[in-house]
Kinemage of the C-alpha trace (Angstrom):
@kinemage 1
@onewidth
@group {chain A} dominant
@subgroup {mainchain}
@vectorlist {calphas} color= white
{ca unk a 1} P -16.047 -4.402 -2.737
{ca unk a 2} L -17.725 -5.358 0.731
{ca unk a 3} L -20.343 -3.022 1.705
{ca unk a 4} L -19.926 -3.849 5.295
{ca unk a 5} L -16.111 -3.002 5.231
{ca unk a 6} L -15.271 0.995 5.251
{ca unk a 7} L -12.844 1.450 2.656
{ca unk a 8} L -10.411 4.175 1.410
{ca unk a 9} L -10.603 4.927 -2.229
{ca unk a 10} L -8.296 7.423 -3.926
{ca unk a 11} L -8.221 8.312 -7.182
{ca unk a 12} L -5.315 10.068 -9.113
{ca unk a 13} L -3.913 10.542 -12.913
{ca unk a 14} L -0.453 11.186 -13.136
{ca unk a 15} L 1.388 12.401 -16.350
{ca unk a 16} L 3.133 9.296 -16.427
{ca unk a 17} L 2.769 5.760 -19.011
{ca unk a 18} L 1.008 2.928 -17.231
{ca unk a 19} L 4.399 0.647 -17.163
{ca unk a 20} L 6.457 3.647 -15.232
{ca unk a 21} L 3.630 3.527 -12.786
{ca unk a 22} L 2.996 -0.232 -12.578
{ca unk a 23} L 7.065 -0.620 -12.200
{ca unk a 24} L 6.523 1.813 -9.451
{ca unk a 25} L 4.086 -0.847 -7.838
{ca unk a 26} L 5.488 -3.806 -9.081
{ca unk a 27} L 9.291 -3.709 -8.394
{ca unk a 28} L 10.663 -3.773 -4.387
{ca unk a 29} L 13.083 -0.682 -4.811
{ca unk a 30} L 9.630 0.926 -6.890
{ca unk a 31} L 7.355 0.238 -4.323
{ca unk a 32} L 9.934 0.968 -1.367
{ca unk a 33} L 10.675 4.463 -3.036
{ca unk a 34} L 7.572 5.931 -2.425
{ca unk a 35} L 5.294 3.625 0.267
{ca unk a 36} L 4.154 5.156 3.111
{ca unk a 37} L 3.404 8.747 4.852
{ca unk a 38} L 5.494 11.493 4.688
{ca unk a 39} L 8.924 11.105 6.154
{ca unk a 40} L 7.948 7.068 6.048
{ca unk a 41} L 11.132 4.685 4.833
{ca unk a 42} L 10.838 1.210 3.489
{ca unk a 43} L 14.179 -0.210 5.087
{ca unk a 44} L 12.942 -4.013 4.140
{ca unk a 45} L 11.151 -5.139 1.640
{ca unk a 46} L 10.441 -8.770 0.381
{ca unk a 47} L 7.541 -8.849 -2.603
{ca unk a 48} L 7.182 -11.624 -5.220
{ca unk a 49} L 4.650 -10.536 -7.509
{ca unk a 50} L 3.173 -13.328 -8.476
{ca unk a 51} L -0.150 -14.755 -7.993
{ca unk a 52} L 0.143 -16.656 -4.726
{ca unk a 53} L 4.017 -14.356 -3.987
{ca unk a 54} L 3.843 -13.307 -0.425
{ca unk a 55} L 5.004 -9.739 0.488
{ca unk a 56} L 7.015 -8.647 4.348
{ca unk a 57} L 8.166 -5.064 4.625
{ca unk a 58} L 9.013 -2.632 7.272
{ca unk a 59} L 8.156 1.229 7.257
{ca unk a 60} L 10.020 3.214 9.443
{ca unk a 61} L 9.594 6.509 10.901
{ca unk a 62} L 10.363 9.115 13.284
{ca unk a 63} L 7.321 9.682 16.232
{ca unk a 64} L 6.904 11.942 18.254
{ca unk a 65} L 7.997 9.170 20.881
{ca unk a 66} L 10.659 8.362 19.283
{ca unk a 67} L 11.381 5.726 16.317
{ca unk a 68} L 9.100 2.962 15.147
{ca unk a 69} L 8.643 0.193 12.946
{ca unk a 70} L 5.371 -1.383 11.318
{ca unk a 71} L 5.747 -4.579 9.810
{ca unk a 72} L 2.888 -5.873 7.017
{ca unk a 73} L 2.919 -9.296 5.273
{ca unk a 74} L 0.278 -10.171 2.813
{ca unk a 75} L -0.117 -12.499 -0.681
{ca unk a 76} L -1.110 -11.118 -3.841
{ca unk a 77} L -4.529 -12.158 -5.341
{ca unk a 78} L -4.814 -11.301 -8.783
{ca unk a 79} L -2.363 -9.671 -11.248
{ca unk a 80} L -3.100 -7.823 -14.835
{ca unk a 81} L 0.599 -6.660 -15.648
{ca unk a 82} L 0.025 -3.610 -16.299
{ca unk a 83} L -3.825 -2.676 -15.240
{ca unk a 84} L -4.361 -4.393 -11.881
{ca unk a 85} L -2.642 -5.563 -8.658
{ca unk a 86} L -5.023 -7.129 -5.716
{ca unk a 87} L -3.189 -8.116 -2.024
{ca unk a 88} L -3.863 -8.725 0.783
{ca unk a 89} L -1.956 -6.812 3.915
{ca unk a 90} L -1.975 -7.407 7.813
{ca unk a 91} L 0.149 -6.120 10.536
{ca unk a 92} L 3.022 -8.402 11.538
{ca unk a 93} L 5.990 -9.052 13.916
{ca unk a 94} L 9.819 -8.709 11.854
{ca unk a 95} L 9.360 -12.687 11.749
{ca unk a 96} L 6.548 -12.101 9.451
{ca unk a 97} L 3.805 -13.421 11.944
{ca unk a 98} L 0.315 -11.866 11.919
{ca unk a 99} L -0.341 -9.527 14.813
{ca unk a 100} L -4.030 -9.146 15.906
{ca unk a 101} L -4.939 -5.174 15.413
{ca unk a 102} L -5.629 -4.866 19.478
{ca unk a 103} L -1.974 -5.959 19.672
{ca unk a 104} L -1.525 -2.765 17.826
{ca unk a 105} L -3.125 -0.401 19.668
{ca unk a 106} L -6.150 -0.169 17.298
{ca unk a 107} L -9.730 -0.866 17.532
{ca unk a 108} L -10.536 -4.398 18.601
{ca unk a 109} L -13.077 -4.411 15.732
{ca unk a 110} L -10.391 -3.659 13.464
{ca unk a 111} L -10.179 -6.502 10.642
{ca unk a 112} L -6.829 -8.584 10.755
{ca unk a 113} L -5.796 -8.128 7.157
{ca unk a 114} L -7.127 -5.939 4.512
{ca unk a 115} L -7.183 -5.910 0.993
{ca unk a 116} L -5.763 -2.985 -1.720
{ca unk a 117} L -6.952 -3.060 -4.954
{ca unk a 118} L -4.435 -1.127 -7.269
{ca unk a 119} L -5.974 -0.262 -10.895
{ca unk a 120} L -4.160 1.494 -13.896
{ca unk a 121} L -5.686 2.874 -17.019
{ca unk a 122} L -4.093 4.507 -19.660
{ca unk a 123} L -5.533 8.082 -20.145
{ca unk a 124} L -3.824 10.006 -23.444
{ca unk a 125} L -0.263 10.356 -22.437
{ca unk a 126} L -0.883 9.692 -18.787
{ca unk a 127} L -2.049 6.868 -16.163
{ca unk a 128} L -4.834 6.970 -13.906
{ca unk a 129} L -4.403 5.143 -10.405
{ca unk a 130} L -7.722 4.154 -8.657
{ca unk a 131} L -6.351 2.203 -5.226
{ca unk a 132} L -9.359 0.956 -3.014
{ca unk a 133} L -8.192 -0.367 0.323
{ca unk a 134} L -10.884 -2.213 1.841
{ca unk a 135} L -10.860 -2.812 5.646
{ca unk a 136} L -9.324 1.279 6.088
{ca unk a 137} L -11.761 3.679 7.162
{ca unk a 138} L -11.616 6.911 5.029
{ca unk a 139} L -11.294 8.779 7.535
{ca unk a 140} L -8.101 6.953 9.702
{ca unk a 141} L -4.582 7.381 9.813
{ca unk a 142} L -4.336 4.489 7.474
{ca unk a 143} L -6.274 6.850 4.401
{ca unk a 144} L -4.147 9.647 5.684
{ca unk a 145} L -0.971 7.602 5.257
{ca unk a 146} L -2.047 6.375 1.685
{ca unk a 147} L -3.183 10.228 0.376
{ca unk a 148} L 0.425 11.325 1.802
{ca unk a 149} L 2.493 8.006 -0.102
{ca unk a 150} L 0.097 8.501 -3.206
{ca unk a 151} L 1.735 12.661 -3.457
{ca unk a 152} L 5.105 10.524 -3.218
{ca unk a 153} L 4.367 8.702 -5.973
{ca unk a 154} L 3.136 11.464 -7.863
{ca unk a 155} L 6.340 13.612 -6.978
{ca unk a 156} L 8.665 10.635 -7.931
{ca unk a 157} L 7.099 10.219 -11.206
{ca unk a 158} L 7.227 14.014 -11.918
{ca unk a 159} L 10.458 13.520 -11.772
């Protein structure tokens, strides 16, 4: 990891095997199930999870001004079915065209795309996640958002 880029790291064991959780990750209607805050739906999603396979989604969610969308494109980097998933992810336009984060009413410092780092290791009967999102501050909405999708995807595989 960078040491010049904040990152969020959150880490999490869920009572859960490793290839419920990395289907979770790995699959579009997985990954759209739980992705994003609370109240956050993934009404698009296009991932091919393959070294090189590009992702495009949309989340969607009710404002307090009203309805948005946020679209995100990115590639994936490296992939150990079932241990480790590394992509890249930057704001984008429904076209799948990288938006510049000033475009997005964040900080012009802001990096353009950022990179998650999902890791999986069996513990006993259960998983443990450990998801590192470098370019996020720990303290932004974007950590917030990630906390609030990572209790999805501990609810969903509660079951």
């Amino acid at each position: 990891m960078s040491t010049d880029q904040p990152a969020v790291v959150i880490e999490r064991t869920f009572d859960a095997p490793i290839d419920a959780v990395w289907n979770l990750w790995a699959t579009p209607e997985g990954f759209a199930s739980w992705y994003g805050p609370q109240g956050a739906t993934i009404p698009t999603i296009d991932i091919d999870v393959t070294v090189g396979g590009k992702r495009h989604l949309c989340m969607a969610m009710d404002t307090p001004n009203g309805p948005i969308q946020m679209w995100f494109v990115g590639e994936y980097l490296e992939i150990d079915e079932p241990h480790r998933l590394v992509y890249t992810e930057a704001m984008s336009n429904e076209a799948g065209d990288v938006l510049a984060p000033s475009d997005m009413g964040m900080p012009a410092d802001s990096p353009t795309s950022t990179t998650v780092t999902a890791e999986f290791t069996t513990t006993g009967d259960g998983t443990h996640l450990r998801l590192t999102h470098v370019g996020v501050p720990p303290d932004s909405p974007g950590a917030m958002g990630w906390q609030m999708a990572i209790d999805k995807l501990a609810a969903q595989l509660a079951g």
